[in-house]
C-alpha positions in Angstrom: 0.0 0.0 0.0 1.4 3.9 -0.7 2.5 5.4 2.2 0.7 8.3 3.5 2.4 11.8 2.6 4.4 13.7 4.7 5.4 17.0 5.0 8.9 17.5 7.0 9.0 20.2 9.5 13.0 20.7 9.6 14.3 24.4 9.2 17.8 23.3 8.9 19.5 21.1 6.6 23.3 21.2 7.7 26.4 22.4 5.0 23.7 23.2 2.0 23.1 26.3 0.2 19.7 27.6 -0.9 18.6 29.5 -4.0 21.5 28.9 -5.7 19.0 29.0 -9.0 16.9 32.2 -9.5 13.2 32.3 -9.7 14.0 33.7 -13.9 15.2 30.5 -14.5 11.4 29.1 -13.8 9.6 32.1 -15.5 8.7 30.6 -19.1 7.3 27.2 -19.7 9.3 25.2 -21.7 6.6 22.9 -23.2 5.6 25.5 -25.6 7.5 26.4 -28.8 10.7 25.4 -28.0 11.9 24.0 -31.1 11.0 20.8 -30.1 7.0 21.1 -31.3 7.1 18.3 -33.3 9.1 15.2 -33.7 9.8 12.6 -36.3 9.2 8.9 -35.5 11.6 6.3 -37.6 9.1 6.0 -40.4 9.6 9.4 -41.4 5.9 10.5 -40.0 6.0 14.0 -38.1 3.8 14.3 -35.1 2.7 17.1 -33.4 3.9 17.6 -29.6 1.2 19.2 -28.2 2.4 20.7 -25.0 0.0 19.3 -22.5 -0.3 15.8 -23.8 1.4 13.3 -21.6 2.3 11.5 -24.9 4.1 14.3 -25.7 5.7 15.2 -22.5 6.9 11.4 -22.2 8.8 11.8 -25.3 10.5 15.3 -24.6 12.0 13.9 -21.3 12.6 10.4 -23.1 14.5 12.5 -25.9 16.6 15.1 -23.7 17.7 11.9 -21.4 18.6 10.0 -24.4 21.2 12.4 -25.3 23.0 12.6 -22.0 24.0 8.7 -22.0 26.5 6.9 -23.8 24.4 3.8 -25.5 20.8 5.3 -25.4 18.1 2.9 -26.1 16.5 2.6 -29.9 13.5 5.0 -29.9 10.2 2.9 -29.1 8.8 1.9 -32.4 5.9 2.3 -33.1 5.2 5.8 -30.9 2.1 4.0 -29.7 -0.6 6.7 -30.8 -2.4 3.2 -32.4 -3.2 0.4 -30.2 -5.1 -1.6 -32.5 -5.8 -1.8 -36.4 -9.6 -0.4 -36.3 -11.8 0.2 -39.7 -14.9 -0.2 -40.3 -17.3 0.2 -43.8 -18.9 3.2 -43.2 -23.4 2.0 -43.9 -25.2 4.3 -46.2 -28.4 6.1 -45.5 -30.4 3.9 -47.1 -28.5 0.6 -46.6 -29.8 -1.9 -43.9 -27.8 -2.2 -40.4 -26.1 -5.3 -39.4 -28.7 -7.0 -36.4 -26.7 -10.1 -36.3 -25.2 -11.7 -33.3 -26.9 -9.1 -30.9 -27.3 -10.7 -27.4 -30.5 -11.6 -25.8 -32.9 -8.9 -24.6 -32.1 -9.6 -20.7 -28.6 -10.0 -21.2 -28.1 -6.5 -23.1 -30.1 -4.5 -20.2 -27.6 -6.5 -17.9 -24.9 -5.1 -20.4 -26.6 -1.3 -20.6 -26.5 -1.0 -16.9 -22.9 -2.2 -16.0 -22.3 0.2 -18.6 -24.4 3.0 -16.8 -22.5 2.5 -13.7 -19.1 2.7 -15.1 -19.5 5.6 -17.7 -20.3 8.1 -14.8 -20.6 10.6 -15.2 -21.0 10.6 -19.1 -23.4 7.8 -18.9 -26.5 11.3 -19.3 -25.4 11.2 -22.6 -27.9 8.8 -22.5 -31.5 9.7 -22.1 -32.3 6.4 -20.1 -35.8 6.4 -19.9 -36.6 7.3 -23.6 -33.2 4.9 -24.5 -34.7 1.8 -22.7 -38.2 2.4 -23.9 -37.3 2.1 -27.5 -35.2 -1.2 -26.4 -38.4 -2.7 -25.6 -39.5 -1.8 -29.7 -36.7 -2.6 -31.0 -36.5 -6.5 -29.8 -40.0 -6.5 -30.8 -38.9 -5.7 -34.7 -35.3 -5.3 -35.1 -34.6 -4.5 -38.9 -37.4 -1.9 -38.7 -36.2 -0.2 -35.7 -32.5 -0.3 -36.4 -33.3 1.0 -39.9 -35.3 3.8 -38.8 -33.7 5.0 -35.3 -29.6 4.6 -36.8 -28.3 7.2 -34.1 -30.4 5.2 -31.5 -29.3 1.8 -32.4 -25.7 3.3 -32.8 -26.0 4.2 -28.8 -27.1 0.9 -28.1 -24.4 -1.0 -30.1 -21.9 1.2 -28.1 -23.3 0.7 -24.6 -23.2 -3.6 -25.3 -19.5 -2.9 -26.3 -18.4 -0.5 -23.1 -21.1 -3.3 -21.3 -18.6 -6.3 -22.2 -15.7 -4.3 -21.9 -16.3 -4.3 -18.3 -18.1 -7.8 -17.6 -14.7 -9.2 -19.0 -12.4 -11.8 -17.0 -9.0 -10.2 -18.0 -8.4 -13.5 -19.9 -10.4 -12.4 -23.1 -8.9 -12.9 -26.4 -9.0 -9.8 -28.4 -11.1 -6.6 -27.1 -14.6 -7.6 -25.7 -17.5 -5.3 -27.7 -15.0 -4.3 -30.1 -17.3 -6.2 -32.8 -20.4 -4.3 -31.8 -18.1 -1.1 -31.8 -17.0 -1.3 -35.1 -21.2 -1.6 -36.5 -21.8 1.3 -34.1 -19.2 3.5 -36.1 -20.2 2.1 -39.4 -23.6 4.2 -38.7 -22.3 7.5 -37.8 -21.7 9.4 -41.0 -19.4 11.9 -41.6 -21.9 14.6 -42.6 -25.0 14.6 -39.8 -28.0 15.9 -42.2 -29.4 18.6 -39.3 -33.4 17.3 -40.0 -32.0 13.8 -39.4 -31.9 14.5 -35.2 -28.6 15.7 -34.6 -29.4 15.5 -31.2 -29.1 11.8 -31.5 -26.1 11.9 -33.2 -23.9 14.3 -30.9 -25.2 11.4 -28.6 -23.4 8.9 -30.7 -20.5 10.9 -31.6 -19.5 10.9 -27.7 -20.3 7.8 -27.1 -17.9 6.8 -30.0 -15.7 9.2 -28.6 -15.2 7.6 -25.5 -15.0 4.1 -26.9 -11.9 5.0 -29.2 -10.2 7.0 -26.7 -10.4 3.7 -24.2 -8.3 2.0 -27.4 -5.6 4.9 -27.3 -6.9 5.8 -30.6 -6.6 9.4 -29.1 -6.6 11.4 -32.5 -9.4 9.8 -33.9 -11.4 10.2 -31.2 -10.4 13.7 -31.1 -11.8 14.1 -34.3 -15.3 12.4 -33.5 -15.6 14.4 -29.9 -14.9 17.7 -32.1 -17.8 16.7 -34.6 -19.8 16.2 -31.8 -19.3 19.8 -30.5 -19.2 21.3 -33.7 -23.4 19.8 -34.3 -24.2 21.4 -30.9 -23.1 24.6 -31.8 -24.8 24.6 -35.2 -28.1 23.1 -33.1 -27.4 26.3 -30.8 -27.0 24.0 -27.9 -24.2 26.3 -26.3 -26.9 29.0 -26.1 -29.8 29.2 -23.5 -32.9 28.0 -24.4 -36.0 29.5 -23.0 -38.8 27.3 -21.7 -41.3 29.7 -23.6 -39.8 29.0 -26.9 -39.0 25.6 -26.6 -40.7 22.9 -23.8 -38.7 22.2 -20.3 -37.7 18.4 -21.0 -35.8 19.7 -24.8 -34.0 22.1 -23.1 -32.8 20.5 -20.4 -31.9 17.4 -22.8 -29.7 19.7 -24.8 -28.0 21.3 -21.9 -27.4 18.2 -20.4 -25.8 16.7 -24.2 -23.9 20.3 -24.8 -22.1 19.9 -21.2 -21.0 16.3 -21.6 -19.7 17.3 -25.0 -18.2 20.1 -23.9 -16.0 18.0 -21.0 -15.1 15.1 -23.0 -13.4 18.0 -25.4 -12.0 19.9 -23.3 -10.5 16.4 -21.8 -9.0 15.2 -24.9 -7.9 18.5 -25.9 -5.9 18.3 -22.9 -4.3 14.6 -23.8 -3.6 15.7 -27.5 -2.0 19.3 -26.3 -4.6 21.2 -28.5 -6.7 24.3 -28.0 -10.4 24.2 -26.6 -12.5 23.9 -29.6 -15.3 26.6 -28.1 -14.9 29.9 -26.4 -16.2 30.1 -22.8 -17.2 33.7 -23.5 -19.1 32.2 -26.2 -21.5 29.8 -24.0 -24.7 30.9 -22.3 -26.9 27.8 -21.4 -27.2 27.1 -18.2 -25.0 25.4 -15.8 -27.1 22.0 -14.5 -26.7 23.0 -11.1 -28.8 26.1 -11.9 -32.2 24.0 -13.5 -31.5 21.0 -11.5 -30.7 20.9 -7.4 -29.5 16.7 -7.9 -26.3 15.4 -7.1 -25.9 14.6 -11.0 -26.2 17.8 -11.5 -24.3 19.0 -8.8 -21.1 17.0 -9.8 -21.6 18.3 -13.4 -21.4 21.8 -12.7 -18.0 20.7 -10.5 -16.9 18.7 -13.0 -17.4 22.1 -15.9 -15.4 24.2 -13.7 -12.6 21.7 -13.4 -13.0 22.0 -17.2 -12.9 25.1 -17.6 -10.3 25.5 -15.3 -8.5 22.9 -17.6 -9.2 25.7 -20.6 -7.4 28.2 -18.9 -4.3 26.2 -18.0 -3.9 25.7 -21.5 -4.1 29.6 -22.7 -2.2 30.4 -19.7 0.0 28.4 -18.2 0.3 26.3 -21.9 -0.2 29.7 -23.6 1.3 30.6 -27.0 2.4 33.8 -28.7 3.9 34.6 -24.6 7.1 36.2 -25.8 8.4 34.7 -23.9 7.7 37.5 -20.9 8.3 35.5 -17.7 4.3 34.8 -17.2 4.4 31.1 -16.1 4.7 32.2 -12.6 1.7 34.3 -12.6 -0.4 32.0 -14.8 0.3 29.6 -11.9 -0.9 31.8 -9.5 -4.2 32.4 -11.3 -4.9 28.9 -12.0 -4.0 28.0 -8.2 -6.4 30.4 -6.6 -9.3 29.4 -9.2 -8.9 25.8 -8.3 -8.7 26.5 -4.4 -12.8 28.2 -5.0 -13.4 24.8 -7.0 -12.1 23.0 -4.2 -13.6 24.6 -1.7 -16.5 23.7 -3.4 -15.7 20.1 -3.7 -14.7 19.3 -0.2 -18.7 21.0 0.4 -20.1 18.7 -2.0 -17.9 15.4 -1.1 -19.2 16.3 2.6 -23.0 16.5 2.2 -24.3 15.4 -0.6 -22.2 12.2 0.0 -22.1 11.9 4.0 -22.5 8.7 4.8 -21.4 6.6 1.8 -18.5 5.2 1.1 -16.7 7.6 -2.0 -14.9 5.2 -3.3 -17.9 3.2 -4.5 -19.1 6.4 -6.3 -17.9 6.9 -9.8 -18.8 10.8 -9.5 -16.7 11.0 -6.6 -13.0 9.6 -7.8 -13.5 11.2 -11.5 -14.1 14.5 -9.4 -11.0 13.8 -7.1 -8.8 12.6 -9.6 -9.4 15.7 -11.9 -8.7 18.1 -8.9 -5.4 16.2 -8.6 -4.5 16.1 -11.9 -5.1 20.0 -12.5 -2.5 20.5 -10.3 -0.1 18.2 -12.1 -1.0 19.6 -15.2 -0.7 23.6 -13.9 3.3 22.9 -12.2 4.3 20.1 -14.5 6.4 23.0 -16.7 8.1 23.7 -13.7 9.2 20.0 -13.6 10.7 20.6 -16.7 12.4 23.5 -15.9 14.5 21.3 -12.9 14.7 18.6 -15.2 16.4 21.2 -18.0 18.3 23.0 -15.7 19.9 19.8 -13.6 20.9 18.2 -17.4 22.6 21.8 -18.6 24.2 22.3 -15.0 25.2 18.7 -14.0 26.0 17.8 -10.3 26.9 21.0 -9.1 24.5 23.6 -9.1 20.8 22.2 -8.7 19.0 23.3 -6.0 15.7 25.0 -6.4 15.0 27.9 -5.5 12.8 28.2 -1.8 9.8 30.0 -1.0 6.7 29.9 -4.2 8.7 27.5 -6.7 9.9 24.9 -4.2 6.6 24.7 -2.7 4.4 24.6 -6.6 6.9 21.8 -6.8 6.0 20.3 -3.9 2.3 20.5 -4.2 3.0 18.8 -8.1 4.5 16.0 -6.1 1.9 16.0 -3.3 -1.4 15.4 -6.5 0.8 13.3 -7.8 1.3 10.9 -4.8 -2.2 11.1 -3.9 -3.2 9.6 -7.5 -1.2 6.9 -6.9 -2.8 6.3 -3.7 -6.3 6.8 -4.8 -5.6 4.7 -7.5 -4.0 2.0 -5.6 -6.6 1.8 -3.1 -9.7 1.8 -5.2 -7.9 -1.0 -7.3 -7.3 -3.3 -3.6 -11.3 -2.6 -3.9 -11.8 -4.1 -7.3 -13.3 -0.7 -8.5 -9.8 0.5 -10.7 -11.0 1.5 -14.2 -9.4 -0.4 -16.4 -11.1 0.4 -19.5 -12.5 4.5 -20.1 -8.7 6.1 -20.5 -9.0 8.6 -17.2 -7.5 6.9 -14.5 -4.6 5.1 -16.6 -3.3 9.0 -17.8 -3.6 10.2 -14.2 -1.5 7.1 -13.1 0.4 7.2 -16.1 1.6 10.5 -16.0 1.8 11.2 -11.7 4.7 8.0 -11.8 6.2 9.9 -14.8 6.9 13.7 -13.2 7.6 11.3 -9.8 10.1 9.4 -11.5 11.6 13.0 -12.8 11.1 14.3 -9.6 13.0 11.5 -7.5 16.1 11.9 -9.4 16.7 15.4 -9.2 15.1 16.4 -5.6 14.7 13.6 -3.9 13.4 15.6 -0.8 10.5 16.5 -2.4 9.4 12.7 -2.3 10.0 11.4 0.9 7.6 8.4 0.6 9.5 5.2 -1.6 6.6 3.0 -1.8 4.8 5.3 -5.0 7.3 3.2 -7.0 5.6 -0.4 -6.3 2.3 0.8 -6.7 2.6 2.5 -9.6 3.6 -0.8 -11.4 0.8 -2.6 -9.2 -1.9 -0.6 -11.0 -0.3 -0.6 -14.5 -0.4 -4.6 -13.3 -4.3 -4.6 -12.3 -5.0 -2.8 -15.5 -3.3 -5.3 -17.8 -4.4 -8.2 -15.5 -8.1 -7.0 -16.2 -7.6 -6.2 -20.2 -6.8 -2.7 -20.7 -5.9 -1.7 -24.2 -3.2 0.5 -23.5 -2.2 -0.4 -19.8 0.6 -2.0 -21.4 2.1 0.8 -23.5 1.9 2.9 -20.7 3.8 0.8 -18.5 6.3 0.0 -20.9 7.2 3.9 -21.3 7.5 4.0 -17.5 9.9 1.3 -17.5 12.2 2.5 -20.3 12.0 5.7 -17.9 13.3 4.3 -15.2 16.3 2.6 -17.6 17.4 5.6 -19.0 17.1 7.9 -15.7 19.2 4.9 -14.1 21.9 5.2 -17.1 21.5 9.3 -16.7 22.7 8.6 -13.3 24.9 6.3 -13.1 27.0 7.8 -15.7 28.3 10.5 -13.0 26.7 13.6 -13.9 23.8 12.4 -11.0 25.1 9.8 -9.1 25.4 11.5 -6.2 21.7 13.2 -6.6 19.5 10.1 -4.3 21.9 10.8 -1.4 22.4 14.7 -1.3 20.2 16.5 0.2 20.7 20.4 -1.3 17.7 20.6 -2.6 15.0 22.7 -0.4 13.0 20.1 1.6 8.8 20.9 1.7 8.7 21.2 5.3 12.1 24.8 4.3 9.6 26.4 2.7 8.3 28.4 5.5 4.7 30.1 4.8 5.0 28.6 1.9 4.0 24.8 2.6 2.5 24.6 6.2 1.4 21.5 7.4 -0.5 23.4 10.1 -2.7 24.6 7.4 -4.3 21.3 7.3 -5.8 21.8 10.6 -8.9 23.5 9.8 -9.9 20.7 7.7 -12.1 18.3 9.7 -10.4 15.1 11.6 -12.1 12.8 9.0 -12.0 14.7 6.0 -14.9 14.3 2.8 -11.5 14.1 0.8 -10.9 10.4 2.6 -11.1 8.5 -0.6 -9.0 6.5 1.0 -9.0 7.1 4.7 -10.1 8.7 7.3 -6.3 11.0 8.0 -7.4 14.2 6.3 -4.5 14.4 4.5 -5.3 13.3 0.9 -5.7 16.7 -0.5 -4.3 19.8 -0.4 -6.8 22.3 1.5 -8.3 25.6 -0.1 -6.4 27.7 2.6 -2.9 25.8 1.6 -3.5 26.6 -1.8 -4.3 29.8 -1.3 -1.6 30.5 0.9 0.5 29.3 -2.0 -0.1 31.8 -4.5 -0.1 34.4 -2.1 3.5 33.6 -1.4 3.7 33.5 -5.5 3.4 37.6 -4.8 6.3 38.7 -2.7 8.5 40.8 -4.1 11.9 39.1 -4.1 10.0 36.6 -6.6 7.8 38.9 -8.9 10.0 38.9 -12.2 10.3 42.4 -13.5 8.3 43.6 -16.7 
């Protein structure tokens, strides 16, 4: 089991200097035009490295390690952006679906509702009670109804495929539901005629989404999620429709479609490094929280925030055309004291609407968690970089890190990350890990990654060992129970490790696991207090995983953070 974090509470560390780096040397993000935006795999193929994609920030540190040791590994081959060899023959208009093969009516509601359970919270893309109603005709007459409701029976060959996705043993041969999959996709067309219910097929197109995404077939289901959006802004879906124009049950159907849309984008936006494909500014319907007082709807609206939080990191923090003007310490700052108000928020909802129940049974409740965590990853995981940059051009003499604001966003990147790894680790000893929808295997995937980085060149910032073993115990549960890209993943961590341990042994770091010059979390003064925790309750809503109250990082810490961000010895002069 992960250790619980710790925060140390020395002020002294004997014979070691502090800030010997300056706080310039952490002012620009390095993941963004760098000359290293895209990258040529040995079949000659350029691919775009998209500066918040994990993919992407794999292969940077993969690459600038590569050059630093003597006999560096052959590059992986293929770059693993294809899992599997997928096609289908797209069926025309007018052309009769395949019904073959199709399970028996009791068995596919057993399916739809294993599905339901795991696809939370996307599983509203669904209208369930219309969706199960129209099961009921269609096993009465099959050709007709698949003929005439295509979107519809599209949804329901998707939901038997994610269904047997997750009824599967782990010893499956092939990808369970991949056949009913492939028939879904074969319906979707390219063009959506607008008087042919595009509501239905924004429905499909995220569904489909999803599904290829699960396979590590992230650019085309980047492409099918940005259809999607695309038909609910020419719908109007983004805009707010009033209940004396249109009735009550439409317009909440489309708000409820736009939003789910909407985070799936901005989700795989975020694993591809690409800009949001819709303007905030431009958006007007409703948040669900403000038609609907449930806690759907309640997680939703937290869930939009984290978002659109996510939206900002990546024209801030992620930002182009920056000159390069020394922002990425104040874009931090902004995103840090947005995403203490959505935590705040959070840790209220986690609290009441769920008192009493145990969160780690509820699928709303770790996507919610996880996403808080891996914000903060995403928001100080340039200033990973920057250590990692400066420690390779410096060598073993000069790298500590600077204290006070960028020791402590440091320490709060390694603090998320740790507490993935525990989450994770725990809701797998519980048999509820995910090891098919593609959100939990990027959050472990890329926490052990800026760990790994982290380890080698400030050890003190990880003073817990045991992240190591269960980062490969839940790569392990997620290839034990079939995951598509589990594998892959785990296979980049590894040939991390090898090439850090070649980095290191090769005497430019040897000496970096023992020393201890770089500031520890507990140095950081105002900065990181541990006492700051204290006005969190004794067993805290966060307790994913236990009742300690120390799984996440409170509002007042964070806040407390990017205040520090603002004194004066660290502002960097316009």
């Amino acid at each position: 089991m992960l250790a619980q974090p710790t925060h140390s509470t020395d002020n002294q560390l004997g014979g070691s200097t502090i800030a010997e780096a300056s706080p310039e040397e952490y002012s620009n993000n390095p993941l963004v035009d760098n000359g290293e935006t895209f990258a040529r795999d040995p079949f000659g193929k350029y691919w775009y490295m998209g500066p918040t994609s994990s993919w992407a920030f794999c292969r940077r540190v993969l690459a600038i390690l590569g050059t630093r040791i003597s006999e560096p590994d052959p590059p992986i081959q293929p770059w693993d952006l294809e899992t599997i060899d997928l096609a289908w023959n797209p069926i025309g208009l007018n052309e009769q679906p395949d019904i073959s093969d199709l399970p028996s009516k009791d068995y596919a509601l057993f399916l739809i509702s294993t599905a339901q359970y795991y696809l939370a919270p996307f599983a509203q893309i669904i209208d369930h009670p219309q969706f199960r109603k129209q099961i009921e005709d269609f096993y009465e007459n099959p050709a007709v109804e698949a003929r005439k409701s295509r979107m519809w029976y599209s949804q329901f060959l998707f939901t038997l495929a994610f269904g047997e996705a997750y009824t599967q043993t782990g010893s499956s041969q092939g990808i369970p539901g991949l056949q009913f999959a492939s028939r879904a996709l074969s319906l979707i067309p390219s063009i959506v005629p607008m008087e042919k219910n595009p509501l239905a097929a924004v429905e499909a197109l995220c569904l489909g989404a999803l599904y290829l995404q699960s396979l590590d077939l992230r650019l085309m289901s980047f492409q099918l999620i940005g259809h999607a959006l695309r038909i609910c802004v020419s719908d109007g879906l983004h805009r707010h429709m009033p209940t004396d124009h249109v009735s009550v049950a439409h317009s909440n159907r489309c708000n409820t479609v736009f939003w789910i849309a909407y985070i799936i984008d901005r989700d795989f936006s975020t694993l591809v490094g690409a800009p949001s494909s819709i303007r905030d500014e431009d958006i007007t319907t409703k948040l669900p929280s403000e038609i609907d007082d449930s806690m759907n709807a309640a997680a939703m609206t937290l869930q939009i925030r984290l978002s659109r939080l996510t939206a900002t990191i990546l024209t801030g923090v992620y930002g182009v055309d920056r000159n390069f003007d020394g922002s990425l310490l104040r874009e931090t700052q902004s995103v840090l004291h947005k995403l203490a108000a959505v935590c705040r928020d959070l840790t209220s909802y986690l609290g009441t609407t769920l008192h009493g129940t145990n969160i780690k049974t509820s699928k709303l409740a770790t996507r919610l968690i996880l996403s808080y965590h891996h914000c903060v990853v995403l928001t100080t995981r340039p200033l990973v970089m920057c250590v990692l940059q400066r420690r390779i051009a410096l060598g073993d003499d000069k790298k500590t890190i600077p204290e006070g604001p960028i020791s402590s966003l440091l320490q709060s990147c390694a603090h998320s990350a740790l507490n993935i790894l525990r989450a994770l680790e725990t809701l797998g000893d519980n048999n509820l890990l995910d090891s098919f929808l593609p959100f939990q295997l990027e959050t472990a995937w890329s926490s052990a990654f800026l760990l790994q980085i982290i380890v080698a060149v400030a050890p003190t910032f990880v003073e817990d060992r045991t992240w190591l073993a269960a980062a490969h115990r839940i790569f392990d549960m997620m290839i034990a129970r079939g995951s598509p890209a589990a594998r892959l993943r785990k296979r980049d961590f590894q040939r991390l490790e090898h090439i850090m341990a070649s980095y290191l042994r090769e005497g430019e770091g040897n000496s970096s696991a023992q020393d201890s010059t770089c500031r520890t979390p507990g140095q950081s003064g105002a900065f990181w207090d541990p006492n700051l925790s204290s006005e969190m309750e004794e067993f805290s809503p966060w307790g994913l995983l236990g009742s300690d109250g120390n799984f996440a990082i409170s509002p007042n810490e964070i806040l407390n953070l990017t205040e520090g961000l603002n004194m004066e010895d660290f502002l960097l002069r316009e």
